[in-house]
C-alpha positions in Angstrom: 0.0 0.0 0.0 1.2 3.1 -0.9 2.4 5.6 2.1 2.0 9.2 2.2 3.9 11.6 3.9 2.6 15.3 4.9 5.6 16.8 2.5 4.9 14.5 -0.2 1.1 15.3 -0.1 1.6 19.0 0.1 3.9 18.7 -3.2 0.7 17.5 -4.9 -1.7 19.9 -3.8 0.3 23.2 -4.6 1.1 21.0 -7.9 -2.4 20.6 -8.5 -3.0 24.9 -7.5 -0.3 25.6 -10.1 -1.4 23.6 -12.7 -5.3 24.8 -12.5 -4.2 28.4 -11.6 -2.2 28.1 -14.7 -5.3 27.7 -17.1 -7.7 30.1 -14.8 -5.4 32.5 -15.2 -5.7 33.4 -18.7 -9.1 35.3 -17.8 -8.2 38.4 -16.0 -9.9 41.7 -15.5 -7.2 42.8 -18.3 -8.7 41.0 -21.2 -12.1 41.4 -20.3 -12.9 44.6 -19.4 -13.9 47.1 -22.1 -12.4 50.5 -22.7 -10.0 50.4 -19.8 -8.0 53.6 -20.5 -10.9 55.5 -19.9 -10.5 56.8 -16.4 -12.6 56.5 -13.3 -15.3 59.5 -13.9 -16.6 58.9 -10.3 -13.4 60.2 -8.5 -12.9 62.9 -11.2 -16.4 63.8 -10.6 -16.7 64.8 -14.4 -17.8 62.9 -17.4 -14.8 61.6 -19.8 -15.6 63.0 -23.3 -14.1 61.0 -26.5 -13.2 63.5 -29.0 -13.9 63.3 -32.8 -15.7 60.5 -32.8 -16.1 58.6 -36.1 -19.1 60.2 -38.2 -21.6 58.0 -39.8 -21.6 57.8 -43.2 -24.7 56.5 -44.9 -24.1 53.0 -46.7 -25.0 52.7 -50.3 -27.1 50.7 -51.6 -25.5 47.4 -53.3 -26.7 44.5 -55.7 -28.9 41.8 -53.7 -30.1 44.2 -51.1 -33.8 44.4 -50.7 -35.4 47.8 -50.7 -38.8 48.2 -48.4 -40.4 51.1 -50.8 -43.6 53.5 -49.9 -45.3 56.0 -51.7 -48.1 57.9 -50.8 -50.2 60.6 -52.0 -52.7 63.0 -51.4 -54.2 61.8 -55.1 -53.3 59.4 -57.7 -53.1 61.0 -61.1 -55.7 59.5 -63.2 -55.7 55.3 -64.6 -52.5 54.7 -62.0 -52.0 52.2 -59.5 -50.0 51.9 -56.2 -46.2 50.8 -56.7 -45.7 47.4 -55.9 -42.8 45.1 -56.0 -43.1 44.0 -59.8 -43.6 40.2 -60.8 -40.3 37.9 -60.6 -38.5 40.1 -58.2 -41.0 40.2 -55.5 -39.3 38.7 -52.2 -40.7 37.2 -48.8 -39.5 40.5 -47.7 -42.2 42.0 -49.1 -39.3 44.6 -51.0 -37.7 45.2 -54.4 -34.5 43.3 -55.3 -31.4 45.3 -56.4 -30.0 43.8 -59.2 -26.3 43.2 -60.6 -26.3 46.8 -62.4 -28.1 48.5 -59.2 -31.6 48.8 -61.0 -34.9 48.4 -59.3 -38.2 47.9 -61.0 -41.1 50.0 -60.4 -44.8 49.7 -61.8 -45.5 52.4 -64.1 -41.9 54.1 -63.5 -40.1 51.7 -64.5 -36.5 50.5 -63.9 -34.2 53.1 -61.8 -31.0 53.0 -61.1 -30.1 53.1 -57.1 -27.3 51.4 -57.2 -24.3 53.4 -55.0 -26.7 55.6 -53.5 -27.6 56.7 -50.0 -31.4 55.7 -48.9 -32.0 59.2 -49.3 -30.6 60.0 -52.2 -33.1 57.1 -53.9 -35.6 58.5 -52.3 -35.5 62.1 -54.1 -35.0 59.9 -57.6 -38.1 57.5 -57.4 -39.9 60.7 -55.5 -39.2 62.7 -58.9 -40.0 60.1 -60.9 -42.8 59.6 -59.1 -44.1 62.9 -59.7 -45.4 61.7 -63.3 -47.9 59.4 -62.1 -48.5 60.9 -58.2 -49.8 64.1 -57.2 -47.3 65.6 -54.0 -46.0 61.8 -53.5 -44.2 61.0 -50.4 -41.5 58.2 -50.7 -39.9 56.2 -48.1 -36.8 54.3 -48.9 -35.0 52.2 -46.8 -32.8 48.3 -46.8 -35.1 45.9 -45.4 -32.2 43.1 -45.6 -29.7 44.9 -43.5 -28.0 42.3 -42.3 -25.2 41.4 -39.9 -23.5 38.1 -39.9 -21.6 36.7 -36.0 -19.5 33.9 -35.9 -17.1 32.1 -33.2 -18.0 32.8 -29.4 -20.7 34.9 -29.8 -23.9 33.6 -27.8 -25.8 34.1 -30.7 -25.5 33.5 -34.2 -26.6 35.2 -37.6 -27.8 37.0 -39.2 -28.9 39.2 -37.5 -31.6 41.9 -39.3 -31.4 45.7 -38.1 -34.2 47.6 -38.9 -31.9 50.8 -38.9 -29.1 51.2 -41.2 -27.0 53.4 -38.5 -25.5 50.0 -36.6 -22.2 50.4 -34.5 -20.3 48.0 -33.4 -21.3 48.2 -29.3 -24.9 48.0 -30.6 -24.6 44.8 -33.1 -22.7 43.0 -30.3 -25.6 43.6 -27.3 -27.9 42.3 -30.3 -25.4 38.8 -30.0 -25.5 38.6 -26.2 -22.2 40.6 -26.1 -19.0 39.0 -25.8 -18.6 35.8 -23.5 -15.8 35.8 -21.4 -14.1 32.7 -23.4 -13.5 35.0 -26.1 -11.0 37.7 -26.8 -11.8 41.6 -26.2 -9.0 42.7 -28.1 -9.5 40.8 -31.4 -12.7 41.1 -33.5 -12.6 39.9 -36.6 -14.7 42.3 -39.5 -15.2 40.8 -42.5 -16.3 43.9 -45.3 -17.2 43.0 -49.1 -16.4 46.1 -50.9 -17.2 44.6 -54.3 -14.3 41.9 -55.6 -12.8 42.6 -52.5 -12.7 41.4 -49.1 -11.7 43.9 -46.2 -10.5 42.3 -42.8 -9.9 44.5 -39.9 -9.2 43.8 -36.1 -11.0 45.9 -33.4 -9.5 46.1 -29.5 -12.8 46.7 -27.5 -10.4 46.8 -24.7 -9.6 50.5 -25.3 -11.7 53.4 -26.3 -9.3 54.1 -29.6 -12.5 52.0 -31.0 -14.7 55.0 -31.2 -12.2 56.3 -33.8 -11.8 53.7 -36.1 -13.1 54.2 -39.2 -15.1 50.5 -39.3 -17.0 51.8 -35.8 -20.1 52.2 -37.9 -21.3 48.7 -40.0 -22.2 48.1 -43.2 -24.4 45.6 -44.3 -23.6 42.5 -44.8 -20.6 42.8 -42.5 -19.6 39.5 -40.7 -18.2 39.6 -37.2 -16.0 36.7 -36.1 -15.4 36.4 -32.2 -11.9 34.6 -31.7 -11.6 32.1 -28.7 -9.6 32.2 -25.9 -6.8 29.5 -25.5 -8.3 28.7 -22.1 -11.7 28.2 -24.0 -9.6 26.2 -27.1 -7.8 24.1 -23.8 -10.9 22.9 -22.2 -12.5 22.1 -25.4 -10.2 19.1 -25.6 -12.0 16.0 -23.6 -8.3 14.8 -23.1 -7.6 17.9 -20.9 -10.8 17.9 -19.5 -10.0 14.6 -18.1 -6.6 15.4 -16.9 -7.9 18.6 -15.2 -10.8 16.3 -13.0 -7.7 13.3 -12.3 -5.6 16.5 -11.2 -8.8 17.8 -9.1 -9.6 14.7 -7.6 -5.9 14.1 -6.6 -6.1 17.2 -4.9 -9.2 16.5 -2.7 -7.3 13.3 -1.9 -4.6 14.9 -0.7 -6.3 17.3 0.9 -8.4 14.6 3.1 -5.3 13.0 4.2 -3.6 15.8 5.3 -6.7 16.2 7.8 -5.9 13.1 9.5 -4.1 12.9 12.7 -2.4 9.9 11.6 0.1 11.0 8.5 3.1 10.0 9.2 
């Protein structure tokens, strides 16, 4: 039978501290706490104020999005109908696909080009062209499939359908559950199509210099990618998972003994 002495048992216990420590350790308040240069406003008794924050710039509209499209009127000019999405491009959406060259169809306008421009800027187009078949017309123009895609850690997964087209980052992420803490603060994967292009850019939430990047404001489309922390990546692995319970239950072992009188 094997015989344990009190050194021998304390060995395996602060072995077993080291070892678990070791992996616990690789969450700590300084990779998960967001924005920690900013300082405490409490004791300053003052707000913290962020300078030249990055502006919003409208997106433009792009091939495959769906555009939700009103008009109304005080009257219709005579023998005209409401627009409605026209025959083979009418989507569950209940909207009017963009197509390759950025044209939508209208009834009784016709095909207009919105491709590459704001919401607003359609708007004042199909509200001109409107003008031939609507007396006063009032258009609304917005994306209806504005879209943001989450990968990786996130709680939730996309995408994720916002009916605004003014999405920041902080907002998409409270719409995912926001950021587990098995996952790394300082490395957020974007993912941008900008036509044949793909653009990848890492954001640090862990500091306020976030507010000034450029890539604050999303387009859609975008796809977010949460990257795992080892620990999480570690204890993923049944193997480790394993060793870490043997390692636990060695410890309670050793633990029990040395709480008996009769160790030698």
């Amino acid at each position: 039978m094997f015989r344990f002495t009190r050194q021998g048992l304390l060995g395996i216990s602060f072995l077993a501290i080291f070892i678990i420590s070791g992996f616990s350790s690789c969450m700590t308040p300084k990779k998960v706490l967001y924005f920690q240069d900013v300082p405490d406003t409490i004791a300053a008794k003052k707000p913290y104020i962020i300078d030249n924050v990055t502006k919003f710039v409208s997106p433009v509209i792009l091939p495959n999005d769906i555009l939700s499209i009103t008009v109304q009127t005080i009257q219709q000019n005579e023998s005209s109908t409401p627009i409605q999405p026209t025959k083979g491009i009418f989507d569950p959406l209940s909207g009017f696909l963009v197509d390759q060259n950025g044209n939508i169809e209208l009834s009784l306008i016709g095909f207009v080009k919105v491709g590459g421009l704001t919401t607003s800027e359609a708007r004042e187009l199909i509200k001109e062209k409107a003008k031939e078949f609507y007396k006063e017309p009032v258009v609304s123009v917005r994306i209806a499939n504005f879209d943001i895609y989450f990968l990786g850690e996130f709680a939730l997964h996309g995408p994720f359908t916002f009916p605004s087209e003014k999405v920041n980052v902080l907002e998409a992420l409270a719409s995912a559950g926001d950021i587990p803490l098995t996952a790394k603060h300082n490395n957020l994967l974007l993912i941008r199509t900008d036509g044949n292009k793909k653009e990848l850019v890492r954001l640090n939430l862990l500091n306020s210099d976030v507010f000034h990047s450029p890539y604050f404001y999303l387009k859609q489309r975008d796809i977010l990618y949460l990257e795992p922390t080892k620990y999480r990546i570690q204890t993923s692995d049944n193997r480790l998972t394993r060793t870490l319970g043997i390692i636990g239950g060695l410890f309670s072992v050793a633990t029990l003994f040395l709480s008996l009188r009769n160790i030698k």
